[in-house]
PDB file of N, CA, C and O in Angstrom:
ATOM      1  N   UNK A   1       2.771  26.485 128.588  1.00  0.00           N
ATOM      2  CA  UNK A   1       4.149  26.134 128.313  1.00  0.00           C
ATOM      3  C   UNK A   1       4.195  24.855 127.482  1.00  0.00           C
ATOM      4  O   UNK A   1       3.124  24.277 127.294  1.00  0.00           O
ATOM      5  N   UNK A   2       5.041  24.471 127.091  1.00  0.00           N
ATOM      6  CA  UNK A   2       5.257  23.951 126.142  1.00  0.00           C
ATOM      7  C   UNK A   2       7.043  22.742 126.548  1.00  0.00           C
ATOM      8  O   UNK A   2       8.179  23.114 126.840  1.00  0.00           O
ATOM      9  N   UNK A   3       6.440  21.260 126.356  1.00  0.00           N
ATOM     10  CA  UNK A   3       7.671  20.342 126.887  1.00  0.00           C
ATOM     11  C   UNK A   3       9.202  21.257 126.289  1.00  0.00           C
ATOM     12  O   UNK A   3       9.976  21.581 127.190  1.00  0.00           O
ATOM     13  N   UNK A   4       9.438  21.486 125.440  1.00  0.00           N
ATOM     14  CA  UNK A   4      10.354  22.125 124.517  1.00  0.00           C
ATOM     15  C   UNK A   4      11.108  23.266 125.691  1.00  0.00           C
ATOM     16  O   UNK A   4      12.280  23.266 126.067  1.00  0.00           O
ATOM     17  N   UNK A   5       9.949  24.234 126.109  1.00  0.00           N
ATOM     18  CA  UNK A   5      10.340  25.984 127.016  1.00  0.00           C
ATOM     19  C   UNK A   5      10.580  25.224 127.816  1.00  0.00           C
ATOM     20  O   UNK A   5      11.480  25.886 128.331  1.00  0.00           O
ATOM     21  N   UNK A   6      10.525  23.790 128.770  1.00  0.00           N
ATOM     22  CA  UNK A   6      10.293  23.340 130.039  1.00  0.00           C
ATOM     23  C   UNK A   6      11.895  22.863 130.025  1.00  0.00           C
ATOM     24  O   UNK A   6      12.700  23.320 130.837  1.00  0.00           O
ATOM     25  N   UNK A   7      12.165  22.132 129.259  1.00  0.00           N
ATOM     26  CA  UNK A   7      13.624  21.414 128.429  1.00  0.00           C
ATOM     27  C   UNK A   7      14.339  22.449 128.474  1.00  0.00           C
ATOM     28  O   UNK A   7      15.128  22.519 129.416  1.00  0.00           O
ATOM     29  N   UNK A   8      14.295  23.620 127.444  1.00  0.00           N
ATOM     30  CA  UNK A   8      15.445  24.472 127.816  1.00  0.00           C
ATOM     31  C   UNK A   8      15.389  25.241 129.209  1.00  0.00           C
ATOM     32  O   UNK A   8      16.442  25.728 129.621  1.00  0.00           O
ATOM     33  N   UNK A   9      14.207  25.382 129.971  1.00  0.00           N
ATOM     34  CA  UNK A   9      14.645  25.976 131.214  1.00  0.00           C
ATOM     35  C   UNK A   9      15.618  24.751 131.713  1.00  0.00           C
ATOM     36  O   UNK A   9      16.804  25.052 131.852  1.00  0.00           O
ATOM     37  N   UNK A  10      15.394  23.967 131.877  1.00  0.00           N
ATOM     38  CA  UNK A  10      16.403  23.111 132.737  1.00  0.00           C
ATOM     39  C   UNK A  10      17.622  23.010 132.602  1.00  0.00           C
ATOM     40  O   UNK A  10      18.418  23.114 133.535  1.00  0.00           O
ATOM     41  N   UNK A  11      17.951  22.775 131.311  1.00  0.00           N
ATOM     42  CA  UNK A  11      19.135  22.609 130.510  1.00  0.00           C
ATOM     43  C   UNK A  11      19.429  24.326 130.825  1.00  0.00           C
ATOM     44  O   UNK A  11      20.215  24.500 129.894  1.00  0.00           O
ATOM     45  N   UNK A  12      19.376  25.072 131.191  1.00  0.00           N
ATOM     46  CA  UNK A  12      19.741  26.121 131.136  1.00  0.00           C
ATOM     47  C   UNK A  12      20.237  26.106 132.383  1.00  0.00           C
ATOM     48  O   UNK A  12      21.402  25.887 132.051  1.00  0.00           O
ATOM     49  N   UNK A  13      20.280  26.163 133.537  1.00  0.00           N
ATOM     50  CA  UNK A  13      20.339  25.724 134.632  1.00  0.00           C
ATOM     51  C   UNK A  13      20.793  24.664 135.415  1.00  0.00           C
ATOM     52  O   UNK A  13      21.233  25.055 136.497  1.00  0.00           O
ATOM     53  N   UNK A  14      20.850  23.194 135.209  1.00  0.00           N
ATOM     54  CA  UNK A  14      21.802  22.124 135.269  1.00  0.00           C
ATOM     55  C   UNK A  14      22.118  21.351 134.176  1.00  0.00           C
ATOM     56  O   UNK A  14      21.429  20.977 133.227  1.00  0.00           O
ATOM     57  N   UNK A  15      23.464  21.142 134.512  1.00  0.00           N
ATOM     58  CA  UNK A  15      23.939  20.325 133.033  1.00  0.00           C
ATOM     59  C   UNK A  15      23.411  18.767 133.032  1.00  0.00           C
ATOM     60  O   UNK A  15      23.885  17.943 133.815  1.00  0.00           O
ATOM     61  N   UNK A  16      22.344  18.429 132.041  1.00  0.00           N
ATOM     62  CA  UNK A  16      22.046  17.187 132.275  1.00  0.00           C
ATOM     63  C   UNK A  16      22.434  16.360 131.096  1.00  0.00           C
ATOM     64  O   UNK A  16      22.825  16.717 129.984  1.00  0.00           O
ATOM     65  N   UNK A  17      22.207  15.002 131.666  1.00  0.00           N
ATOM     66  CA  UNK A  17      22.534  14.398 130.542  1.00  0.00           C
ATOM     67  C   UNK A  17      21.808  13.726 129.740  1.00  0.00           C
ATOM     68  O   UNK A  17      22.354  13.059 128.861  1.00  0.00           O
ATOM     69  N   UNK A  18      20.239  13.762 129.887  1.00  0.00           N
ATOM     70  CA  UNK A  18      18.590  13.978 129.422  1.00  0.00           C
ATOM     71  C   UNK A  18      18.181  14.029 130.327  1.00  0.00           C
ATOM     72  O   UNK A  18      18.394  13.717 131.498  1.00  0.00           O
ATOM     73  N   UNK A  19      16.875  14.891 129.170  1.00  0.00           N
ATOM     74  CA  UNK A  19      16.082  14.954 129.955  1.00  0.00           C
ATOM     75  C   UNK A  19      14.290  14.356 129.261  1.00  0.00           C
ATOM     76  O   UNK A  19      14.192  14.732 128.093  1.00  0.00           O
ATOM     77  N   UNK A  20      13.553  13.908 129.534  1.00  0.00           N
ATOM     78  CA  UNK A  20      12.561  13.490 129.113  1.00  0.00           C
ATOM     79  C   UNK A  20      11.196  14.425 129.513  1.00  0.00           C
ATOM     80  O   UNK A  20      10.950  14.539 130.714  1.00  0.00           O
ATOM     81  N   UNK A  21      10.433  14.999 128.673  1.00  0.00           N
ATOM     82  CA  UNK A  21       8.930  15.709 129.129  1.00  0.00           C
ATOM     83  C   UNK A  21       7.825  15.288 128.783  1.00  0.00           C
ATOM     84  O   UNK A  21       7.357  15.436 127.654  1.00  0.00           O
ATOM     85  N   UNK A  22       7.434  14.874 129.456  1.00  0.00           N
ATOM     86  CA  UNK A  22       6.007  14.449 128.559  1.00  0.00           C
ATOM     87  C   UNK A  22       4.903  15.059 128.948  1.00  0.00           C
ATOM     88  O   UNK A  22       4.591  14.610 130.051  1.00  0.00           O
ATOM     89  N   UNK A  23       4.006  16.028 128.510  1.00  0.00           N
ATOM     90  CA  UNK A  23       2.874  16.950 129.458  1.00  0.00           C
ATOM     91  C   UNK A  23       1.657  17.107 127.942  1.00  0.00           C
ATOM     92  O   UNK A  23       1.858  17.128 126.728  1.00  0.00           O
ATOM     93  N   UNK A  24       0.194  17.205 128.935  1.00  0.00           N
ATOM     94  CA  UNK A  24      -0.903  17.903 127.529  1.00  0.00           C
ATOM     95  C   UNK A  24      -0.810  19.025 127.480  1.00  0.00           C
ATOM     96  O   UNK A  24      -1.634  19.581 126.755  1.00  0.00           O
ATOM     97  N   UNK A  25       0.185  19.882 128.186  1.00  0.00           N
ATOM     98  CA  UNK A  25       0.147  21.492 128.228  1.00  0.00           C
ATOM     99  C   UNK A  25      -0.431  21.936 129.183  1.00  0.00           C
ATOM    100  O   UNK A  25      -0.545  23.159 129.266  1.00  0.00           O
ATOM    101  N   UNK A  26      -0.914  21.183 130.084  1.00  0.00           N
ATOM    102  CA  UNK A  26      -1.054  21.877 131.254  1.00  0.00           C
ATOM    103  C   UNK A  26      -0.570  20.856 132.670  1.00  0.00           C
ATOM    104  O   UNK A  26      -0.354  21.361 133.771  1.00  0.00           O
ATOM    105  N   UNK A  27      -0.450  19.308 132.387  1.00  0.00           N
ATOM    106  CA  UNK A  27       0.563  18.990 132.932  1.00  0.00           C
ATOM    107  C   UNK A  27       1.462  17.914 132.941  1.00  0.00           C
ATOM    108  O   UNK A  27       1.072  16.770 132.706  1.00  0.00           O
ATOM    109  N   UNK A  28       2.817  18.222 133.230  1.00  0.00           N
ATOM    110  CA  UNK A  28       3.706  17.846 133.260  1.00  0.00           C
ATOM    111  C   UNK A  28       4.379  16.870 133.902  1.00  0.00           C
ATOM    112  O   UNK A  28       4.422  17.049 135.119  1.00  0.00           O
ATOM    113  N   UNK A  29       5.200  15.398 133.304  1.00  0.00           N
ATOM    114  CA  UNK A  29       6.029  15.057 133.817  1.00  0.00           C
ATOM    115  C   UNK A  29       7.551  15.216 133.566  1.00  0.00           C
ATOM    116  O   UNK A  29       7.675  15.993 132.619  1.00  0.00           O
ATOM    117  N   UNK A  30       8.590  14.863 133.954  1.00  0.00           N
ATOM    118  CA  UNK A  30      10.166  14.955 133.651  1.00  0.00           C
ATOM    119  C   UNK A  30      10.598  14.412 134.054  1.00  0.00           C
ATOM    120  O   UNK A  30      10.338  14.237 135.245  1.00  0.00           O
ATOM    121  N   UNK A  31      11.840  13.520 133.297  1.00  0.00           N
ATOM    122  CA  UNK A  31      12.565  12.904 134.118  1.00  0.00           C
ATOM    123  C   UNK A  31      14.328  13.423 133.760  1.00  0.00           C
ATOM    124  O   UNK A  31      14.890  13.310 132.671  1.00  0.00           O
ATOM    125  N   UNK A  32      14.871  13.952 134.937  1.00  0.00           N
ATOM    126  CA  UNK A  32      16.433  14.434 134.460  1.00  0.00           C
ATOM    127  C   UNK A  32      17.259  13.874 135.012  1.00  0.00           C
ATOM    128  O   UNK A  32      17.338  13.576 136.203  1.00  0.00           O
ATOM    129  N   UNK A  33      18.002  13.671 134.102  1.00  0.00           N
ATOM    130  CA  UNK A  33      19.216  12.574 134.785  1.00  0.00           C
ATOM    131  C   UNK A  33      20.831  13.814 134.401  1.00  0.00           C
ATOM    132  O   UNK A  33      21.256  14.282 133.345  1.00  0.00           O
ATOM    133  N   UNK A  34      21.252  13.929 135.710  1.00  0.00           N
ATOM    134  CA  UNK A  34      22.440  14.893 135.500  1.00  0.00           C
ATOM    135  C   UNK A  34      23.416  14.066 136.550  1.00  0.00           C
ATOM    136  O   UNK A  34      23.206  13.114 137.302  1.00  0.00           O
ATOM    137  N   UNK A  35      24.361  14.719 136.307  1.00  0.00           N
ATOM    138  CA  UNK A  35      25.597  14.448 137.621  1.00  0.00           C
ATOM    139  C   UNK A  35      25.572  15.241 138.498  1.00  0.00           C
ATOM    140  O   UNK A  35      25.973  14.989 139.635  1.00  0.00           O
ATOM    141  N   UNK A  36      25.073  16.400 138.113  1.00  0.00           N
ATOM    142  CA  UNK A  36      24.964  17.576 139.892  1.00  0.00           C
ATOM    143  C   UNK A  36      24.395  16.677 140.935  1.00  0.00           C
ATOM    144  O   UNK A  36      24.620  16.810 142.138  1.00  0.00           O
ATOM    145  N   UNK A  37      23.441  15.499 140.259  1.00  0.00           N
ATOM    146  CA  UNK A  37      22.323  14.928 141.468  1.00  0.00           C
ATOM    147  C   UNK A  37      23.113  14.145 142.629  1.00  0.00           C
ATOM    148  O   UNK A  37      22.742  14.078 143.800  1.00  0.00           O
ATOM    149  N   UNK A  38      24.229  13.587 142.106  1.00  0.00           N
ATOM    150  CA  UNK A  38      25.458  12.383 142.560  1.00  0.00           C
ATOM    151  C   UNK A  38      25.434  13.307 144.161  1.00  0.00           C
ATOM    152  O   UNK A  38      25.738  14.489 144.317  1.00  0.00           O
ATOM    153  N   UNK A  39      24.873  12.107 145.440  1.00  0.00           N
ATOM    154  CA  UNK A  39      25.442  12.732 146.380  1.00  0.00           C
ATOM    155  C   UNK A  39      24.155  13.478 147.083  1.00  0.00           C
ATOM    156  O   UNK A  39      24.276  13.927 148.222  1.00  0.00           O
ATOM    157  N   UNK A  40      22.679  13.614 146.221  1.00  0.00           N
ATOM    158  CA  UNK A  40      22.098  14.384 146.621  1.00  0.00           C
ATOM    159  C   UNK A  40      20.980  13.782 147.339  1.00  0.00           C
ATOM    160  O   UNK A  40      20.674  12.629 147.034  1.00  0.00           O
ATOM    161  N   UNK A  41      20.364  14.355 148.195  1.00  0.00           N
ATOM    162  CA  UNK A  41      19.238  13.479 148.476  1.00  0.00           C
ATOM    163  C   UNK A  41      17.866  13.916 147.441  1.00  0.00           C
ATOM    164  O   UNK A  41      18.045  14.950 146.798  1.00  0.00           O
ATOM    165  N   UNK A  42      16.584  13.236 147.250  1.00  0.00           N
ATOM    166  CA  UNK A  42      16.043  13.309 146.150  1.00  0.00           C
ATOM    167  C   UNK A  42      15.183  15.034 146.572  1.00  0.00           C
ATOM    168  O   UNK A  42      15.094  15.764 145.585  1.00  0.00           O
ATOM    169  N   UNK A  43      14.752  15.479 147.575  1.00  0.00           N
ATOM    170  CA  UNK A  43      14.347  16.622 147.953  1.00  0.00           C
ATOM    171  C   UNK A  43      15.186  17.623 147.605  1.00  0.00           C
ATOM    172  O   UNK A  43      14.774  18.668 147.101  1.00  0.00           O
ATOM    173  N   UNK A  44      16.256  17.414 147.814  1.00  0.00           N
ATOM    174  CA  UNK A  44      17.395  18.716 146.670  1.00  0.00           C
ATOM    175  C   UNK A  44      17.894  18.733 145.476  1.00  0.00           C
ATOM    176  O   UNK A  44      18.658  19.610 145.073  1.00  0.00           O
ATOM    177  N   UNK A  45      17.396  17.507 144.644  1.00  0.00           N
ATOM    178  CA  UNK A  45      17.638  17.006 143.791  1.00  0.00           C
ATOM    179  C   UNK A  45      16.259  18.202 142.626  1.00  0.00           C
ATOM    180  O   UNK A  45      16.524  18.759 141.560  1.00  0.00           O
ATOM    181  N   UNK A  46      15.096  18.214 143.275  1.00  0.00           N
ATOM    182  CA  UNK A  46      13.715  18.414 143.251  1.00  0.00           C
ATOM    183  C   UNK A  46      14.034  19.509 143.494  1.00  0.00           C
ATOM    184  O   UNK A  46      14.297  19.995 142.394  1.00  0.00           O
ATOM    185  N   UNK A  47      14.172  20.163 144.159  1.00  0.00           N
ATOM    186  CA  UNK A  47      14.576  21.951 144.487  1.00  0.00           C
ATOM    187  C   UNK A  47      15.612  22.471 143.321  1.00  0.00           C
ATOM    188  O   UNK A  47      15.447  23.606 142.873  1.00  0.00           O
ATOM    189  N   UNK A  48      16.768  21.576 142.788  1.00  0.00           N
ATOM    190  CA  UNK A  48      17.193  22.037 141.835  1.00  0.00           C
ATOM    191  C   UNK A  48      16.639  22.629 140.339  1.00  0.00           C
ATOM    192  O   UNK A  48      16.626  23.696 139.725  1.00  0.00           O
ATOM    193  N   UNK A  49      16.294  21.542 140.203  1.00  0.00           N
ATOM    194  CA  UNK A  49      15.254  21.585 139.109  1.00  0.00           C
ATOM    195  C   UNK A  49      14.240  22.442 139.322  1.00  0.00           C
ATOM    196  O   UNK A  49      14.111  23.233 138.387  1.00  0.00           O
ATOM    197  N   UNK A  50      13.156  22.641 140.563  1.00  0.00           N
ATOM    198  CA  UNK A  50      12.517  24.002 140.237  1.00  0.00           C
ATOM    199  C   UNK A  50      12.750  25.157 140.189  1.00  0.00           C
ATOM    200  O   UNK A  50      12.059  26.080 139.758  1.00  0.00           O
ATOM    201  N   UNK A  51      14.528  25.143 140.987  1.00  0.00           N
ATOM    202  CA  UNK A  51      14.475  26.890 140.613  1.00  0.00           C
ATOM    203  C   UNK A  51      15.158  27.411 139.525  1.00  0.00           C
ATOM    204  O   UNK A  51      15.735  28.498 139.481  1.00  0.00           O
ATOM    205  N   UNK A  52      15.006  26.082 138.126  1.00  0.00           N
ATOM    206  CA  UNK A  52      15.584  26.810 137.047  1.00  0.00           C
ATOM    207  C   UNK A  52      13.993  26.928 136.285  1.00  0.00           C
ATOM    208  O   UNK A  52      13.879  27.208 135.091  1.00  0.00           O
ATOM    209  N   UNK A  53      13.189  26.748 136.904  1.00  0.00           N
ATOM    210  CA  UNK A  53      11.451  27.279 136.226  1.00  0.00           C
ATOM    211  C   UNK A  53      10.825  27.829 137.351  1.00  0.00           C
ATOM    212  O   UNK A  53       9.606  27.666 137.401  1.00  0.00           O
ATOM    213  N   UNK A  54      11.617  28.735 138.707  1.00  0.00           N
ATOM    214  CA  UNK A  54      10.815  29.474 139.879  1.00  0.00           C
ATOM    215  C   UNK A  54       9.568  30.498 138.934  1.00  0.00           C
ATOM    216  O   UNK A  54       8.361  30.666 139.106  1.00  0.00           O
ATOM    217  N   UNK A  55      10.291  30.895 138.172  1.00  0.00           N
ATOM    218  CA  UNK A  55       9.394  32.600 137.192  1.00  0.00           C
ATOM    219  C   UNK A  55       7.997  31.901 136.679  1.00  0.00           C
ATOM    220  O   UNK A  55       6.975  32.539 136.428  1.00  0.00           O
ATOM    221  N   UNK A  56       8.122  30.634 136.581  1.00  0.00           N
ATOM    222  CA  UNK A  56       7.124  30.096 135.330  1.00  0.00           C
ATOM    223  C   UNK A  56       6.331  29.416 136.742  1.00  0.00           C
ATOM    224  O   UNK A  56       5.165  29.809 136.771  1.00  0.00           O
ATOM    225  N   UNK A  57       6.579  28.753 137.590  1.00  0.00           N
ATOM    226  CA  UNK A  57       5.862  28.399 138.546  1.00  0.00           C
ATOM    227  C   UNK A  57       5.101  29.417 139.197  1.00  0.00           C
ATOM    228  O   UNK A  57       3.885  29.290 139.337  1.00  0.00           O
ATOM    229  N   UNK A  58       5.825  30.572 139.669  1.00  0.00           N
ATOM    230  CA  UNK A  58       5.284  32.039 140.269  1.00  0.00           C
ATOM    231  C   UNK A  58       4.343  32.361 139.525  1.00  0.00           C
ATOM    232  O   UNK A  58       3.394  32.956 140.037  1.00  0.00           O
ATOM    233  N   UNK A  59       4.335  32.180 138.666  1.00  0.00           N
ATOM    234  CA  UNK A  59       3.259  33.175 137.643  1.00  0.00           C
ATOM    235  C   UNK A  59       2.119  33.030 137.340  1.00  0.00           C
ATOM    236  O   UNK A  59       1.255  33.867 137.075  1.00  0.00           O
ATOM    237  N   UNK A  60       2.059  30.754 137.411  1.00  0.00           N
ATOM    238  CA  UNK A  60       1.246  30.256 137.396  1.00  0.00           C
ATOM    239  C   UNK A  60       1.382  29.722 135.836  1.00  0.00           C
ATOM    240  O   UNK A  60       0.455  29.016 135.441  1.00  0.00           O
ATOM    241  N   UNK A  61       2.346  29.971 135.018  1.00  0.00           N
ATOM    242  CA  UNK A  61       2.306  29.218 133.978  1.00  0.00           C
ATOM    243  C   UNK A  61       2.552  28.262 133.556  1.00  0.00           C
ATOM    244  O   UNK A  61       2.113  27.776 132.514  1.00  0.00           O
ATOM    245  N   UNK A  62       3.843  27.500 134.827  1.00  0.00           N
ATOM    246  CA  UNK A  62       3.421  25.870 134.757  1.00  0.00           C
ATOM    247  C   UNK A  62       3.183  26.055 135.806  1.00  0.00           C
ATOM    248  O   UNK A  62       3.566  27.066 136.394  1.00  0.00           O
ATOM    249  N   UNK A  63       2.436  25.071 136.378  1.00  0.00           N
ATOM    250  CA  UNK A  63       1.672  24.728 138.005  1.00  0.00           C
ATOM    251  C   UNK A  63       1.604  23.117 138.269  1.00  0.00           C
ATOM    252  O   UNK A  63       1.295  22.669 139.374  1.00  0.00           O
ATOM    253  N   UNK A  64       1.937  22.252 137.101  1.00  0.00           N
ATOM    254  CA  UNK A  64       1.711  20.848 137.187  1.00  0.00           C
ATOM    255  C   UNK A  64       2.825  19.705 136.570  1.00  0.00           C
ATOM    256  O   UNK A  64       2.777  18.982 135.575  1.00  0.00           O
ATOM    257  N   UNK A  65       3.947  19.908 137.741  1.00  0.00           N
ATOM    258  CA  UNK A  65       5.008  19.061 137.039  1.00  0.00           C
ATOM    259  C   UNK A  65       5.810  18.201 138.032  1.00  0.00           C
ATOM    260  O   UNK A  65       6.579  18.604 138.905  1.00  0.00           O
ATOM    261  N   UNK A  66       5.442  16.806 137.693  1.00  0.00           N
ATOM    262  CA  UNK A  66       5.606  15.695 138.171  1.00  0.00           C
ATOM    263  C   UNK A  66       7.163  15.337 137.759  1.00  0.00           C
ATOM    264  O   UNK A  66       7.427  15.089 136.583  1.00  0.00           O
ATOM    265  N   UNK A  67       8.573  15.317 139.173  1.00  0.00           N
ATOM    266  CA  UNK A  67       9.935  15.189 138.884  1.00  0.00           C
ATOM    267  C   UNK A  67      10.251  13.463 138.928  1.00  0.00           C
ATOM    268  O   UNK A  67       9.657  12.526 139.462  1.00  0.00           O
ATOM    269  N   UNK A  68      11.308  13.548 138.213  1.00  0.00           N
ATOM    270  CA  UNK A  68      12.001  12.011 138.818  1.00  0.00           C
ATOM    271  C   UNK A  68      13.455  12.119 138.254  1.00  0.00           C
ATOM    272  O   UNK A  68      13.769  11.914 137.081  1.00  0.00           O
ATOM    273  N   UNK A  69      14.298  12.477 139.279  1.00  0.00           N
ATOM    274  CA  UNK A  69      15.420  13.215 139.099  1.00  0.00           C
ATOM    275  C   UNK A  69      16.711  12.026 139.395  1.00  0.00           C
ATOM    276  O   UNK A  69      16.935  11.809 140.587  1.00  0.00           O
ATOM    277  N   UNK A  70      17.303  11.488 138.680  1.00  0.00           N
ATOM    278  CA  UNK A  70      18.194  10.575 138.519  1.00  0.00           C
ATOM    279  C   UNK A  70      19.988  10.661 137.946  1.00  0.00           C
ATOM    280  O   UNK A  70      20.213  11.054 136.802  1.00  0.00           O
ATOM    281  N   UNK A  71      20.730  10.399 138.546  1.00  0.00           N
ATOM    282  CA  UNK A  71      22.017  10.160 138.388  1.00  0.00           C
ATOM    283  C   UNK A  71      22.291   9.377 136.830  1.00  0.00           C
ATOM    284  O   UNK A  71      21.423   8.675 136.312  1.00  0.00           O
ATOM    285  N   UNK A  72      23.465   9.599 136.282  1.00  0.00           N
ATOM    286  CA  UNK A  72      23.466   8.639 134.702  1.00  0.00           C
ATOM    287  C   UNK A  72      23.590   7.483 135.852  1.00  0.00           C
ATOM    288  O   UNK A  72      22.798   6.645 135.422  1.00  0.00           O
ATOM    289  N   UNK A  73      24.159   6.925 137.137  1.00  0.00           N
ATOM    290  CA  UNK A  73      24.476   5.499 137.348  1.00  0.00           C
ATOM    291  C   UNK A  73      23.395   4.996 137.297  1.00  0.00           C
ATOM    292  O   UNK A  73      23.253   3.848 136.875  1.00  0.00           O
ATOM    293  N   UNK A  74      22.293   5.810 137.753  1.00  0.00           N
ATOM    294  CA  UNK A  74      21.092   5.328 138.615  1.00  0.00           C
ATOM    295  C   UNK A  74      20.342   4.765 137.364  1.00  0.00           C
ATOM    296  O   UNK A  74      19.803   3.665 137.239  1.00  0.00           O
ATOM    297  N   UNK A  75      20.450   5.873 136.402  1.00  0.00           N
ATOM    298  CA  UNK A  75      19.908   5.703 134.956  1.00  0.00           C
ATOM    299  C   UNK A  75      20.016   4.344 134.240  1.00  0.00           C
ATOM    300  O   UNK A  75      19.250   3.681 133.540  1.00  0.00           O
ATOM    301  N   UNK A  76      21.400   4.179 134.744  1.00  0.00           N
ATOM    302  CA  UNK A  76      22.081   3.041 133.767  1.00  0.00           C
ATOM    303  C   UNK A  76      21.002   1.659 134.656  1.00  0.00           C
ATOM    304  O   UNK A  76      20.286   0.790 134.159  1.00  0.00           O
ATOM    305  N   UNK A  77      21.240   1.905 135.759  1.00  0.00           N
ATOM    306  CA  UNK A  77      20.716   0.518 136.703  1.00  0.00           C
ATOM    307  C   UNK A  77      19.134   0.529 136.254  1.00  0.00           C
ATOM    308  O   UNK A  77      18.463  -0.446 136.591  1.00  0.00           O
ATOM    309  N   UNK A  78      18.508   1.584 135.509  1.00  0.00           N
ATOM    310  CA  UNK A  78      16.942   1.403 135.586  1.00  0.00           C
ATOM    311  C   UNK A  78      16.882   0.181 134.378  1.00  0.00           C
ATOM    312  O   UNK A  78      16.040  -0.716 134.341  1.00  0.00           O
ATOM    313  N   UNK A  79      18.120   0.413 133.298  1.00  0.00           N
ATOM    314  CA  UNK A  79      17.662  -0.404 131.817  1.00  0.00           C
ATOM    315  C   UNK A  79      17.375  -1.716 131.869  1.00  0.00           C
ATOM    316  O   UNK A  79      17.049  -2.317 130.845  1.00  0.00           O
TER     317      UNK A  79
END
């Protein structure tokens, strides 16, 4: 897979407001910052995000992807 297929699975699936990938192709980090997260604890935050890539995890075609799933507030407080 490819950061790009990883990006639109997500974006396909929650509306974010970036998202960052950085991987050698076999593995992966991300960081997504959406508003669905507002409210969430970070374990469902993490479940969101994988089940818009469940098919690609199942299959074994990504297997190595490191989350860090953030709110725009939270976002704003990292700068």
């Amino acid at each position: 897979m490819t950061e790009l297929e990883i990006k639109q699975m997500i974006e396909q699936g929650i509306s974010c407001q970036s998202i960052e990938i950085n991987g050698d192709g076999n593995h992966f980090e991300a960081i997504v910052v959406s508003e669905q997260f507002d409210g969430k604890r970070p374990v469902a935050r993490q479940q969101m995000v994988y089940a818009t890539l469940q098919d690609k995890i199942s299959s074994g075609e990504l297997h190595a992807l490191s989350l860090k799933t953030i709110t725009p507030a939270e976002a704003a407080n990292r700068g």
